[in-house]
Backbone of each chain as nested JSON, in Angstrom:
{
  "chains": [
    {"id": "A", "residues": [
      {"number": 1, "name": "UNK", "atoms": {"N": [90.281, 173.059, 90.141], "CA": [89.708, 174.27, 89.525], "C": [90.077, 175.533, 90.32]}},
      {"number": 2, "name": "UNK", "atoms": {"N": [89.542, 175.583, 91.669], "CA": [90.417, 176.769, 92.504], "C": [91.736, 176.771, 92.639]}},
      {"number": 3, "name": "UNK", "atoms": {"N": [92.682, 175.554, 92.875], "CA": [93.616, 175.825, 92.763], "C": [94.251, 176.582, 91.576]}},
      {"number": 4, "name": "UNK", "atoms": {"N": [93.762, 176.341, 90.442], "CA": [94.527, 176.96, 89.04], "C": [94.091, 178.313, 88.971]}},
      {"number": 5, "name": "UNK", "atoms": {"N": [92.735, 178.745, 89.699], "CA": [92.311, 180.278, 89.53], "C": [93.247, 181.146, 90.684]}},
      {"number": 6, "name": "UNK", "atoms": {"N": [93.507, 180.348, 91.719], "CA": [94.957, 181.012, 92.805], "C": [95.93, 180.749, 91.712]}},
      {"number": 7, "name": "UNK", "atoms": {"N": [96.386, 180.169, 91.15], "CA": [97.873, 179.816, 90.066], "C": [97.753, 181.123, 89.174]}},
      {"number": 8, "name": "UNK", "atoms": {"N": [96.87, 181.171, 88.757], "CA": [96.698, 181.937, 87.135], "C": [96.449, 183.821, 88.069]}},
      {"number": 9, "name": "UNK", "atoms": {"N": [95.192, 183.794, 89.267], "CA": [95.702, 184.917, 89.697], "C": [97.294, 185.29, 90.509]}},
      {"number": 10, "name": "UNK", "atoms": {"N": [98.077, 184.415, 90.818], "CA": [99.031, 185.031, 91.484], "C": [100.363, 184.919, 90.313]}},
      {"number": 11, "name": "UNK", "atoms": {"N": [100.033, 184.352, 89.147], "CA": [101.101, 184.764, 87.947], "C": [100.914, 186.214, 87.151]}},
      {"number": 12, "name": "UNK", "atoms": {"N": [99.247, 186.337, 87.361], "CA": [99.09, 187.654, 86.811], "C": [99.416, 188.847, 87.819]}},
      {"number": 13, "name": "UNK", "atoms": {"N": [99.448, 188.655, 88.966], "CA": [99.545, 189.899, 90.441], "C": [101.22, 190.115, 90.097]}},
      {"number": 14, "name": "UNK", "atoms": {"N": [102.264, 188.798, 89.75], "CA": [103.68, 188.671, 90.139], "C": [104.331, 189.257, 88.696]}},
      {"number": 15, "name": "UNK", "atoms": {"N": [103.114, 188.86, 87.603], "CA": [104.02, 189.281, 86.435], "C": [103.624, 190.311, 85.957]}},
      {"number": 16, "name": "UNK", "atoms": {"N": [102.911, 191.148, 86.409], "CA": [102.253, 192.673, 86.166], "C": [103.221, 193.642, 86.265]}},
      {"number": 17, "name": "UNK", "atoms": {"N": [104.377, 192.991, 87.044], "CA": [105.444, 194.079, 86.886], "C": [106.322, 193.992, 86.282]}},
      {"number": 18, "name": "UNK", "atoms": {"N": [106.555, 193.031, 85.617], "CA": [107.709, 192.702, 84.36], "C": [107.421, 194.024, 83.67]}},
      {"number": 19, "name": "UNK", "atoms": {"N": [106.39, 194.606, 82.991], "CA": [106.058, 195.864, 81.866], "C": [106.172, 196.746, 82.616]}},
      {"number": 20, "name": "UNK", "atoms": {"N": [106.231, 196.774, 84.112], "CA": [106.374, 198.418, 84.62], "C": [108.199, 198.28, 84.414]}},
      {"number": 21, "name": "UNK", "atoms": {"N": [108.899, 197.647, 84.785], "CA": [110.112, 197.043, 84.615], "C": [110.254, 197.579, 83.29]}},
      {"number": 22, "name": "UNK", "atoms": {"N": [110.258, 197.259, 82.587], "CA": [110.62, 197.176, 81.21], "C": [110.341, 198.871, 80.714]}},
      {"number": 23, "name": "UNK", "atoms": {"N": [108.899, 198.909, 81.403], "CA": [109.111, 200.422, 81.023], "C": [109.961, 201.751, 81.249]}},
      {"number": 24, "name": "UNK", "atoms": {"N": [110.069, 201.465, 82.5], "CA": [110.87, 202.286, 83.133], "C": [112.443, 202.068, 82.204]}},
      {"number": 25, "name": "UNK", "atoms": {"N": [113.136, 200.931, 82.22], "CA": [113.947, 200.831, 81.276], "C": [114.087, 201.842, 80.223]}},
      {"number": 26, "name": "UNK", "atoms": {"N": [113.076, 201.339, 79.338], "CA": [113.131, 201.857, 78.17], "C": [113.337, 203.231, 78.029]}},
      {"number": 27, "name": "UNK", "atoms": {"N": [112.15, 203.607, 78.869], "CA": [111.8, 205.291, 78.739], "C": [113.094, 206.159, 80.098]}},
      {"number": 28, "name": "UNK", "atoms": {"N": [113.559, 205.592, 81.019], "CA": [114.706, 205.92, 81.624], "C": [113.709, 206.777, 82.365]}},
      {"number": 29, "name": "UNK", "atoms": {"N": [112.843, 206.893, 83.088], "CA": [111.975, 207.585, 83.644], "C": [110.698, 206.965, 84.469]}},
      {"number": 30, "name": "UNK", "atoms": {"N": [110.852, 207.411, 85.792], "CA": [110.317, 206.779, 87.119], "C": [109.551, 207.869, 87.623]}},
      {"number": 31, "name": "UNK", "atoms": {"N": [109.743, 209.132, 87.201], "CA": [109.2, 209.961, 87.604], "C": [107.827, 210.141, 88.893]}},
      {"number": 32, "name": "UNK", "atoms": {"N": [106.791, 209.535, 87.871], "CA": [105.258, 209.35, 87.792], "C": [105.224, 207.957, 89.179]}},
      {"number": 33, "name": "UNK", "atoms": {"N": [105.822, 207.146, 89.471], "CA": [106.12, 206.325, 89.93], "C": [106.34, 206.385, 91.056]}},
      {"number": 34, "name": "UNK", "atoms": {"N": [105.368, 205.985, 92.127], "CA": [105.287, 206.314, 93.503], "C": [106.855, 205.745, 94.591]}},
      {"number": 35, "name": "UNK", "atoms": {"N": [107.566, 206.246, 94.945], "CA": [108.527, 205.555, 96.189], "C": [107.945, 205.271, 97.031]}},
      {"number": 36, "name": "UNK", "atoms": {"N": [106.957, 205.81, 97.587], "CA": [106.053, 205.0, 98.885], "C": [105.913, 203.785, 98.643]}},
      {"number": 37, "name": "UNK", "atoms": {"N": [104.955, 203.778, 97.415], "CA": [104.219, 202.657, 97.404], "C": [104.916, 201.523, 97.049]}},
      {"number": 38, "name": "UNK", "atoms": {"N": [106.448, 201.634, 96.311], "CA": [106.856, 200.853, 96.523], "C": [107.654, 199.917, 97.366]}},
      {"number": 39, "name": "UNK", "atoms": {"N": [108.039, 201.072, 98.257], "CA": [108.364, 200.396, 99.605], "C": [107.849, 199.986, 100.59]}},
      {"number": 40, "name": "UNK", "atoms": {"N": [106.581, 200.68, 100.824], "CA": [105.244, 199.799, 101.2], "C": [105.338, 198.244, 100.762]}},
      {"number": 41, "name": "UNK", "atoms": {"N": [104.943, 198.252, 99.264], "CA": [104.972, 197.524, 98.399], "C": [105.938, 195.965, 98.994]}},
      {"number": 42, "name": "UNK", "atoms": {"N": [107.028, 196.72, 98.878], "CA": [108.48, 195.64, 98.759], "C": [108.777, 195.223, 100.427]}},
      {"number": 43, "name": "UNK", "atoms": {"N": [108.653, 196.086, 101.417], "CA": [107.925, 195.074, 102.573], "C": [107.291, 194.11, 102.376]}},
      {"number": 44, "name": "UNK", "atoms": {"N": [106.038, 194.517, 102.243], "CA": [104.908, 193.715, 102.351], "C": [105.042, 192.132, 101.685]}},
      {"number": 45, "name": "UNK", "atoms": {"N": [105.987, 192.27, 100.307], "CA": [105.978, 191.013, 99.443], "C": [107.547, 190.461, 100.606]}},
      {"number": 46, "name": "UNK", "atoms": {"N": [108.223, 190.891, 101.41], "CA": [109.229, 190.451, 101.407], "C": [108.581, 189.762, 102.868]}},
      {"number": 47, "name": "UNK", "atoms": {"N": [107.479, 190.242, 104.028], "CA": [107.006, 189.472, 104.837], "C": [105.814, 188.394, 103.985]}},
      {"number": 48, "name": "UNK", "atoms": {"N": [105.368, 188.319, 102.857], "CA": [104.935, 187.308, 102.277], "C": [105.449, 186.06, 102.194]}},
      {"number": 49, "name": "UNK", "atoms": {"N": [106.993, 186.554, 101.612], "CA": [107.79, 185.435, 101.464], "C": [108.284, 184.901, 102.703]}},
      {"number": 50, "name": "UNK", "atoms": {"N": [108.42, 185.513, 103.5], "CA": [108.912, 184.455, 105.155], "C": [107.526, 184.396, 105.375]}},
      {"number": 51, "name": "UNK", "atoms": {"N": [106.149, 184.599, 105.59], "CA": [105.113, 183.629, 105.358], "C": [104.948, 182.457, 105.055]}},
      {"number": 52, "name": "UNK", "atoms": {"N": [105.21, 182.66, 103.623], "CA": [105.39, 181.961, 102.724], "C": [106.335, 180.321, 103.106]}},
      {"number": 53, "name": "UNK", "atoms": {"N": [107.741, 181.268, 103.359], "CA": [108.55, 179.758, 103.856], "C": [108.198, 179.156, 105.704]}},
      {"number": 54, "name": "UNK", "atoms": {"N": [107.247, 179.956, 106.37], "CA": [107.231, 179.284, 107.416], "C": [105.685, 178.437, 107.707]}},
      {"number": 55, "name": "UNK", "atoms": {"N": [104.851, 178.593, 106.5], "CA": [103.961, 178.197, 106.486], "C": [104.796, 176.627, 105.56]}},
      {"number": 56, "name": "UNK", "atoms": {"N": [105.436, 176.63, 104.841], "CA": [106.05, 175.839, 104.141], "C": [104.968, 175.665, 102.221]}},
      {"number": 57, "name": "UNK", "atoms": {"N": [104.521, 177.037, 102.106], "CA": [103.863, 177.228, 100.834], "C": [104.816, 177.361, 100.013]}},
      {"number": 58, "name": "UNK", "atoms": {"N": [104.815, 176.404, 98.971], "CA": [105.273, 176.354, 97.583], "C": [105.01, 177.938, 96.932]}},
      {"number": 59, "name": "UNK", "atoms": {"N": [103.853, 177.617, 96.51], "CA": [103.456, 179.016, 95.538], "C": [103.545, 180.437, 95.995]}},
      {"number": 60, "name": "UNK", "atoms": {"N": [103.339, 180.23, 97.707], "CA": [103.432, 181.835, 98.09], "C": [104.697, 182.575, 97.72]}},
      {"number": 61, "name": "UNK", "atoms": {"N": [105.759, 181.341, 98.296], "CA": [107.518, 181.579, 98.081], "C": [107.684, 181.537, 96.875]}},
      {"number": 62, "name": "UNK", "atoms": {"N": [107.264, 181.043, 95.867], "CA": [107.616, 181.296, 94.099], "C": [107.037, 182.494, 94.319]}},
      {"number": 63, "name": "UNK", "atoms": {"N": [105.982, 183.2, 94.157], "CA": [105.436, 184.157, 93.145], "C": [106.008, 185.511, 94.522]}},
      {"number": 64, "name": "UNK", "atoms": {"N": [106.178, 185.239, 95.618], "CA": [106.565, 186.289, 96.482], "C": [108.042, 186.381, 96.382]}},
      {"number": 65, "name": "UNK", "atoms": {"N": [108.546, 185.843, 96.167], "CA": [110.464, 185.814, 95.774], "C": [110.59, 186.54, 94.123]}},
      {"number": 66, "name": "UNK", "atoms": {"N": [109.727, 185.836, 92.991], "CA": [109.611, 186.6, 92.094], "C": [109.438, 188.254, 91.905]}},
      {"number": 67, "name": "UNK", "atoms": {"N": [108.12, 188.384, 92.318], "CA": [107.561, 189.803, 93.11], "C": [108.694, 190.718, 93.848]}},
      {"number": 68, "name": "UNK", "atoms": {"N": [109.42, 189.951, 94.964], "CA": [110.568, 190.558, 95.375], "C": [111.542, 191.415, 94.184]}},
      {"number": 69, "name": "UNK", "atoms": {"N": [111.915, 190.401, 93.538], "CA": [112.824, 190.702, 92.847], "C": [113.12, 191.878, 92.07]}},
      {"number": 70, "name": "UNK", "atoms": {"N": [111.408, 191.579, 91.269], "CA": [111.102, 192.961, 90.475], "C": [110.398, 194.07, 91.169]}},
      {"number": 71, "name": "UNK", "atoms": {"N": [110.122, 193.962, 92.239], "CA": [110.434, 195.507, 93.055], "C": [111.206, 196.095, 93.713]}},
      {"number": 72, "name": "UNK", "atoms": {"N": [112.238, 195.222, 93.519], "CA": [113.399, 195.602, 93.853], "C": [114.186, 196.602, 93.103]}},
      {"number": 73, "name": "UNK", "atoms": {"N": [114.094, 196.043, 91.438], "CA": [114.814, 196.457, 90.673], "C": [113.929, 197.57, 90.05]}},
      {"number": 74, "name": "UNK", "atoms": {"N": [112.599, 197.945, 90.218], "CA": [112.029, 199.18, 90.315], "C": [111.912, 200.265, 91.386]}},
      {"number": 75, "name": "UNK", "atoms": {"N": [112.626, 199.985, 92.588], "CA": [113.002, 200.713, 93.343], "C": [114.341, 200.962, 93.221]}},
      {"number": 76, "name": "UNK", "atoms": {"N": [115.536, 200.438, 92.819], "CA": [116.269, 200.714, 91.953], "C": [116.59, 201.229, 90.68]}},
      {"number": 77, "name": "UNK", "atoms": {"N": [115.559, 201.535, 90.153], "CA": [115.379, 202.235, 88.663], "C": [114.845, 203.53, 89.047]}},
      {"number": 78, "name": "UNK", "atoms": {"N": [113.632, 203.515, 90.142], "CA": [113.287, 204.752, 90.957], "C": [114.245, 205.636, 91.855]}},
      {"number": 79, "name": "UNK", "atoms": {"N": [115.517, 205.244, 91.891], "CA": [116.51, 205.529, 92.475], "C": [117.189, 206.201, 91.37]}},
      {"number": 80, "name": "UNK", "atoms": {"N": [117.582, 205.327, 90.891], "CA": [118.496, 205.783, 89.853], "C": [117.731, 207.049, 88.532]}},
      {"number": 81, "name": "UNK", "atoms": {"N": [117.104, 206.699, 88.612], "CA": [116.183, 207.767, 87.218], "C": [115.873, 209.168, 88.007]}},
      {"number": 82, "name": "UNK", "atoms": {"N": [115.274, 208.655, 88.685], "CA": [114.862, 210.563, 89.537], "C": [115.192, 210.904, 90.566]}},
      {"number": 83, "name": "UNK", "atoms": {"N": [115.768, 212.556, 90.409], "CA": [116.213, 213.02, 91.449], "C": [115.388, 213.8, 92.008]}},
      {"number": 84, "name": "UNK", "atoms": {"N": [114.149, 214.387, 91.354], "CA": [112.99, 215.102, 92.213], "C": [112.634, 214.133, 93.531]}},
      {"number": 85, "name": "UNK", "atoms": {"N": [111.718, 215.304, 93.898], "CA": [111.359, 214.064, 95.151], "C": [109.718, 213.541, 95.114]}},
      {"number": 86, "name": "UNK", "atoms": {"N": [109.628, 212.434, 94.774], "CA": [108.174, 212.515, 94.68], "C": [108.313, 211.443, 95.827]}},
      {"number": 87, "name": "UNK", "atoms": {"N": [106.891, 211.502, 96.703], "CA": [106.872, 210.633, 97.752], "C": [104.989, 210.319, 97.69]}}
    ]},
    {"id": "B", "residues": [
      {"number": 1, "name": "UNK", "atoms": {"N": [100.724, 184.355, 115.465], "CA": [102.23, 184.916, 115.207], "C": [102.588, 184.822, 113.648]}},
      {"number": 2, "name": "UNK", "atoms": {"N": [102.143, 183.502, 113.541], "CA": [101.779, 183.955, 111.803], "C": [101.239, 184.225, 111.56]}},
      {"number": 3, "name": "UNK", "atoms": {"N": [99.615, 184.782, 111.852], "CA": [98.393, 185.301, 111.594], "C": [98.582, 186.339, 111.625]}},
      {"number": 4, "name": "UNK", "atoms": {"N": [99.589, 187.087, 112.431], "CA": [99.382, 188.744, 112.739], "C": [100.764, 188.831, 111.171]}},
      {"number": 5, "name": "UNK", "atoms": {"N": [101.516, 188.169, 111.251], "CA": [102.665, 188.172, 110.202], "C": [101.701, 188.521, 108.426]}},
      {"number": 6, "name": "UNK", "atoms": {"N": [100.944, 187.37, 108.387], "CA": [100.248, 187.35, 107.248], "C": [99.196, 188.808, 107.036]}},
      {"number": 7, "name": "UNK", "atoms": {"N": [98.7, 189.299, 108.221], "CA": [97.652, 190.689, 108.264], "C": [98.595, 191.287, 107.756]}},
      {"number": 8, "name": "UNK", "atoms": {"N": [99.882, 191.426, 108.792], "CA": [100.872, 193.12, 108.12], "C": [101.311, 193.046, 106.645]}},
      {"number": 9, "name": "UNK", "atoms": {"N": [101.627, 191.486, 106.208], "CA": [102.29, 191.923, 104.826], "C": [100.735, 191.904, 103.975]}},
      {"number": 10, "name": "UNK", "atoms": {"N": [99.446, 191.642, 104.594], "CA": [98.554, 192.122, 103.581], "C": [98.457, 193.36, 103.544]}},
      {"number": 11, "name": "UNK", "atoms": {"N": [97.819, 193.895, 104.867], "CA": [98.221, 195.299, 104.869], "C": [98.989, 195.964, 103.745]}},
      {"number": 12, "name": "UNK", "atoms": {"N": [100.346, 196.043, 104.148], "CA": [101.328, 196.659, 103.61], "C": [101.247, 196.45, 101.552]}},
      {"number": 13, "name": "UNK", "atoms": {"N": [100.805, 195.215, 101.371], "CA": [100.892, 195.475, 100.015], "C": [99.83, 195.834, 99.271]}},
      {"number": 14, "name": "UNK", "atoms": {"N": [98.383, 195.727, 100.568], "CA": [97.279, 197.084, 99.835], "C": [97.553, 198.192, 99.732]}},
      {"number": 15, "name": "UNK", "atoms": {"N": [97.954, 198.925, 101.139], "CA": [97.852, 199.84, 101.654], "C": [99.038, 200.8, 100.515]}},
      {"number": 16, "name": "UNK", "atoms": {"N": [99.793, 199.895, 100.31], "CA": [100.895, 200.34, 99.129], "C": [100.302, 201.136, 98.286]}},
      {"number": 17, "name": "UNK", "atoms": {"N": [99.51, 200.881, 97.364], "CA": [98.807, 201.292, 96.267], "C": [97.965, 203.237, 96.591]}},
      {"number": 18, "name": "UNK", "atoms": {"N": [97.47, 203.377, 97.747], "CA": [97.195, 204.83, 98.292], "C": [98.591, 205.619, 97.723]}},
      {"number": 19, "name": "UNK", "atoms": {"N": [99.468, 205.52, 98.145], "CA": [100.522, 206.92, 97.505], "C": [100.193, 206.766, 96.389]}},
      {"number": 20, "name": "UNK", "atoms": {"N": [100.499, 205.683, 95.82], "CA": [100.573, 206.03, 94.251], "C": [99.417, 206.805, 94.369]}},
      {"number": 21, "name": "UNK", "atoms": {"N": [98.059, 206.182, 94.365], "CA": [97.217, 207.081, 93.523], "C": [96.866, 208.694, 94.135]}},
      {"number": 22, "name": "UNK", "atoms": {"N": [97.518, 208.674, 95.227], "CA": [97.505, 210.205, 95.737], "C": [98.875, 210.954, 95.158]}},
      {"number": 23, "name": "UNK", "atoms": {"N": [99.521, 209.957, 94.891], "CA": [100.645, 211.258, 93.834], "C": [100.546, 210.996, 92.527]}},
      {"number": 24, "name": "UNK", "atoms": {"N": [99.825, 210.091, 92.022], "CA": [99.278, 210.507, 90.552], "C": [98.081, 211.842, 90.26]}},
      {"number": 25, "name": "UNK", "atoms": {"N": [97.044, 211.982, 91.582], "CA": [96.232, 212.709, 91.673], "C": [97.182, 214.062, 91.751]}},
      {"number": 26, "name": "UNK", "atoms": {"N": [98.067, 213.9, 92.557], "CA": [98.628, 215.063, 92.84], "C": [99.253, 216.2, 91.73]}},
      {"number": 27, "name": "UNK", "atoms": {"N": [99.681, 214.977, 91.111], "CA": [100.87, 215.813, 89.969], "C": [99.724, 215.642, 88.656]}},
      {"number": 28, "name": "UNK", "atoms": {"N": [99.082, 214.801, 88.351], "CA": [98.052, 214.495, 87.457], "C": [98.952, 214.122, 86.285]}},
      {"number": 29, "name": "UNK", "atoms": {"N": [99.699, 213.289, 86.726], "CA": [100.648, 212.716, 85.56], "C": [100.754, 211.01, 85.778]}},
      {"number": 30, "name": "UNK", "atoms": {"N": [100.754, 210.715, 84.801], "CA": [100.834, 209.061, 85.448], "C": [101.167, 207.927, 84.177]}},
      {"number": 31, "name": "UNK", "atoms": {"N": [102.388, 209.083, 82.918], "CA": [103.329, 208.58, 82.324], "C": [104.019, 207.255, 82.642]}},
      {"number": 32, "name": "UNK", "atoms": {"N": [104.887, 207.762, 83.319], "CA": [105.824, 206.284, 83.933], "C": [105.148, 205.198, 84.423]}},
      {"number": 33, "name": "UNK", "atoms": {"N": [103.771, 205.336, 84.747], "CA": [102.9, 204.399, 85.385], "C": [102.948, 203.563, 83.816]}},
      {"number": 34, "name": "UNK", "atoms": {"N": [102.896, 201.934, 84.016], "CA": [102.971, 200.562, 82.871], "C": [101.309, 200.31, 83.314]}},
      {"number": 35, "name": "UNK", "atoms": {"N": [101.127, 200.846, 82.082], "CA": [99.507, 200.53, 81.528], "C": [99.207, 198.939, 81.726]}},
      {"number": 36, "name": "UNK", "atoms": {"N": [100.177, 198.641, 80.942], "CA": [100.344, 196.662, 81.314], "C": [100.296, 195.912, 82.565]}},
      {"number": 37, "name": "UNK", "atoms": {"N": [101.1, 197.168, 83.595], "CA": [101.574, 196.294, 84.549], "C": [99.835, 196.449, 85.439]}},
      {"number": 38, "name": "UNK", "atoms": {"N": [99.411, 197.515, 85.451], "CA": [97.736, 197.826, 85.991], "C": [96.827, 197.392, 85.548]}},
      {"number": 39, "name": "UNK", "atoms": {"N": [96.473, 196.633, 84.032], "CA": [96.211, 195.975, 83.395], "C": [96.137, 194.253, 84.215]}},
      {"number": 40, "name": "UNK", "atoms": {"N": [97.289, 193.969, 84.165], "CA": [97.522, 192.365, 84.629], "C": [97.238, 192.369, 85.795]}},
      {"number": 41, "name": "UNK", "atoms": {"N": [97.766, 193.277, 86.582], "CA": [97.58, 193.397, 87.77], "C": [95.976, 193.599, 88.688]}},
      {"number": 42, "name": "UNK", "atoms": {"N": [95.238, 194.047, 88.04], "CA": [93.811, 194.301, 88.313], "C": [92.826, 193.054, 87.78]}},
      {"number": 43, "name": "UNK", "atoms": {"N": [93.465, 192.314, 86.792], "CA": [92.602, 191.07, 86.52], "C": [92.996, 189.905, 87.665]}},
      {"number": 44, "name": "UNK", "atoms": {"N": [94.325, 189.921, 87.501], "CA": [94.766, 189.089, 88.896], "C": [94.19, 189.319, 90.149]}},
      {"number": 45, "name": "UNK", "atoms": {"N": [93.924, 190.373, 90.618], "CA": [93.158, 190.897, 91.67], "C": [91.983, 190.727, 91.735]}},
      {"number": 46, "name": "UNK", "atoms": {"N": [91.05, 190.201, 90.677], "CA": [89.937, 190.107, 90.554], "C": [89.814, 188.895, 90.452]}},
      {"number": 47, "name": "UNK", "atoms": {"N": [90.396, 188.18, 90.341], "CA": [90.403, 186.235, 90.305], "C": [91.125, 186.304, 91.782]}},
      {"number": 48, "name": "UNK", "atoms": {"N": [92.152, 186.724, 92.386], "CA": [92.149, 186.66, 94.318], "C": [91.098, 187.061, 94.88]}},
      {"number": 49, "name": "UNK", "atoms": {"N": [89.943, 187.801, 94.295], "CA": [88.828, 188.274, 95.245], "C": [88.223, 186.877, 94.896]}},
      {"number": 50, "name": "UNK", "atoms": {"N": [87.721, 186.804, 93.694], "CA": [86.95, 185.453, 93.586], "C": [87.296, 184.359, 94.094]}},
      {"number": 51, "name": "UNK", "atoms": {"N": [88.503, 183.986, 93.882], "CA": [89.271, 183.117, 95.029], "C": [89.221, 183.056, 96.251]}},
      {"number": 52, "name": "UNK", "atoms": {"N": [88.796, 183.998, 96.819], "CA": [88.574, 184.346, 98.109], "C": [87.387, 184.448, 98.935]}},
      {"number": 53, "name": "UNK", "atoms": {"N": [86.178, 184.869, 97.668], "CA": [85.236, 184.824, 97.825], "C": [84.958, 183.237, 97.947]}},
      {"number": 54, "name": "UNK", "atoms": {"N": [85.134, 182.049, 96.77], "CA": [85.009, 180.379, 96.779], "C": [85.278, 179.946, 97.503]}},
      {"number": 55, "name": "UNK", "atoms": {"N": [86.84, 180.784, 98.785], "CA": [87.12, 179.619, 99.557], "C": [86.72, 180.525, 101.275]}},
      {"number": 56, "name": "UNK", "atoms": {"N": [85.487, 181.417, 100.953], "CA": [85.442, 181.587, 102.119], "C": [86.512, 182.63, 103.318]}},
      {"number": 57, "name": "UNK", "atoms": {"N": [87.658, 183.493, 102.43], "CA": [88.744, 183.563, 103.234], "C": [88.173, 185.206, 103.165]}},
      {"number": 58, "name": "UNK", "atoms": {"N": [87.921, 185.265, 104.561], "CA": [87.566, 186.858, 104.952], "C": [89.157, 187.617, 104.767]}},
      {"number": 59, "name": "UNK", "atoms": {"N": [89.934, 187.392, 105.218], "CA": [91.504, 188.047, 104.815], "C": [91.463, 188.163, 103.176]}},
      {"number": 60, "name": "UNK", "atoms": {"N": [91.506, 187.554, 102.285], "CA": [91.994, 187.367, 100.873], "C": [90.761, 188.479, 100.406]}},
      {"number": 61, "name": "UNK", "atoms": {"N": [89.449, 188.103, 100.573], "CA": [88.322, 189.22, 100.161], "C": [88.312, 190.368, 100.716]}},
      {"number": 62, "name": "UNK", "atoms": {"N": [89.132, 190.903, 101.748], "CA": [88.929, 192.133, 102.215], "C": [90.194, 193.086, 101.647]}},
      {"number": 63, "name": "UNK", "atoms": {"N": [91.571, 192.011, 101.322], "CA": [92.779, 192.817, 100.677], "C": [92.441, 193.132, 99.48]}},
      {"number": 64, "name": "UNK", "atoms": {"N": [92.26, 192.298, 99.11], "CA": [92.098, 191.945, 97.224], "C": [90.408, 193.132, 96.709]}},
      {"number": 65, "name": "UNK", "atoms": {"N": [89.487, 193.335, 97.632], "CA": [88.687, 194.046, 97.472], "C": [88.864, 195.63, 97.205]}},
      {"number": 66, "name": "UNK", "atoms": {"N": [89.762, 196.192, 98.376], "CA": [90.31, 197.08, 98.519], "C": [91.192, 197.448, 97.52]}},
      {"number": 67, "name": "UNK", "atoms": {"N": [92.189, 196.558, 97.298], "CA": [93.156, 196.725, 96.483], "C": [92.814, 196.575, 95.005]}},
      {"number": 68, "name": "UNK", "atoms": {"N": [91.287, 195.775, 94.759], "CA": [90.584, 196.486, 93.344], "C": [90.394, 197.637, 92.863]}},
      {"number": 69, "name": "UNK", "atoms": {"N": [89.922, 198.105, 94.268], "CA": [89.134, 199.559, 94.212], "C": [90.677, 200.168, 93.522]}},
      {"number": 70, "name": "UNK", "atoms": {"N": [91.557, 199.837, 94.821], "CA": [92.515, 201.471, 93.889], "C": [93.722, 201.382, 92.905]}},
      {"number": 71, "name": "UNK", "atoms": {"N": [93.659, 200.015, 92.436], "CA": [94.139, 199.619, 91.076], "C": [93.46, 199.926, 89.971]}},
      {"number": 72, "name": "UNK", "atoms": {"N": [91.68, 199.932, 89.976], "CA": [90.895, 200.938, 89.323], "C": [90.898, 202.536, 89.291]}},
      {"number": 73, "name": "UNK", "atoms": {"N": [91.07, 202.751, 89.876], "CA": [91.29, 204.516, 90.327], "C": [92.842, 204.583, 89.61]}},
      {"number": 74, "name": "UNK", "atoms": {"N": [93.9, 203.77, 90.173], "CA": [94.976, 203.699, 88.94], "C": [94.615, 204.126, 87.728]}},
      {"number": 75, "name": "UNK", "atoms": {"N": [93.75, 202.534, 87.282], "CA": [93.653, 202.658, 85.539], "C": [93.001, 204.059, 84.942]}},
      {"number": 76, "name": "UNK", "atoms": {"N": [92.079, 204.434, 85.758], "CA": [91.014, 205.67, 85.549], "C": [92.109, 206.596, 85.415]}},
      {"number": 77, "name": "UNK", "atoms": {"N": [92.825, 206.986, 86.136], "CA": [93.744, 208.368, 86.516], "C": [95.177, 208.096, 84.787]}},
      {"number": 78, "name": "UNK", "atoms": {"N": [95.013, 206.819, 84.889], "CA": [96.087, 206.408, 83.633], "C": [95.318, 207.014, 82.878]}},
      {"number": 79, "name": "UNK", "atoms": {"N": [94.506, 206.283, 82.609], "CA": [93.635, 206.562, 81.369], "C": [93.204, 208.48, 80.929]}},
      {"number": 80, "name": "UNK", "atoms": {"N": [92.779, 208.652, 81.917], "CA": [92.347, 210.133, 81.978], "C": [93.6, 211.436, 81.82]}},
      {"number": 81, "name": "UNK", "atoms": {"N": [94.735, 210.735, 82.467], "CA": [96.167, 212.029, 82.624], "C": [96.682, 211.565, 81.273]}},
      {"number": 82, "name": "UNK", "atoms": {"N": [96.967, 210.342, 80.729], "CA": [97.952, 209.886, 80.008], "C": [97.351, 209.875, 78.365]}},
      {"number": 83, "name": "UNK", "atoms": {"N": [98.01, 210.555, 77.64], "CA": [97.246, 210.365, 75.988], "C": [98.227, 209.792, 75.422]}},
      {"number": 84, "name": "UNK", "atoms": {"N": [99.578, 210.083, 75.685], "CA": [101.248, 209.05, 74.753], "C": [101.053, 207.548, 75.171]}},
      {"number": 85, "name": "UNK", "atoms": {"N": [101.523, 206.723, 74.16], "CA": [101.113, 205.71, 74.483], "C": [101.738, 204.406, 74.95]}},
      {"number": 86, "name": "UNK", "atoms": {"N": [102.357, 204.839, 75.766], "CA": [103.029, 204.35, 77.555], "C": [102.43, 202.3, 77.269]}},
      {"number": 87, "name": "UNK", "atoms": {"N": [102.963, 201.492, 76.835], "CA": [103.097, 200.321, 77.166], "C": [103.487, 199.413, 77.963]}}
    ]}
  ]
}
């Protein structure tokens, strides 16, 4: 039972950003969209994941490698879309 | 050594969430912000507190607490700046 409420919360924490993803896409605009926080952000999930593999956790390394990925490619869309400077 | 490893990347992926909502406050725009992604993301956060709360883990209830608070202040500032309807 706890295990599936850690499963079900860390699919909803990892896949919450698929739609910021997608949005940004669509609308070609990052503007509004913090760079701090996502590099804050994209640390933080990227010492999760060596956590993750030195603890030898399955799920931390799935949903923190996932997570990686797509803040990656929203810090890359935040790159690419705006040239103001928002920080 | 993993204990202090596991604090910083909690840290870092609460602590993430402050810019944003100080440069959504700032500019009072929070367009590009994915309604969805703050959405999923704040229920997930609320099943890691409970999770955290069941298993006792003072680390998991003190990130995930915090990081309610200003994933709410998110949705509020979405909700309140944003009237187009940003998916």
């Amino acid at each position: 039972m706890l295990e599936i409420m850690g499963y079900v919360a860390g699919s909803l924490t990892t896949l919450a950003f698929i739609p910021q993803v997608l949005q940004i896409y669509r609308t070609k605009s990052a503007k509004d969209v913090s760079l701090a926080m996502f590099l804050l952000f994209t640390a933080g999930v990227a010492l999760w994941l060596g956590y993750g593999i030195m603890t030898h956790s399955f799920p931390v390394v799935a949903a923190n490698a996932i997570t990686l990925v797509l803040s990656f490619v929203i810090l890359y869309f935040k790159w690419k879309y705006t040239r103001s400077s928002n920080i």
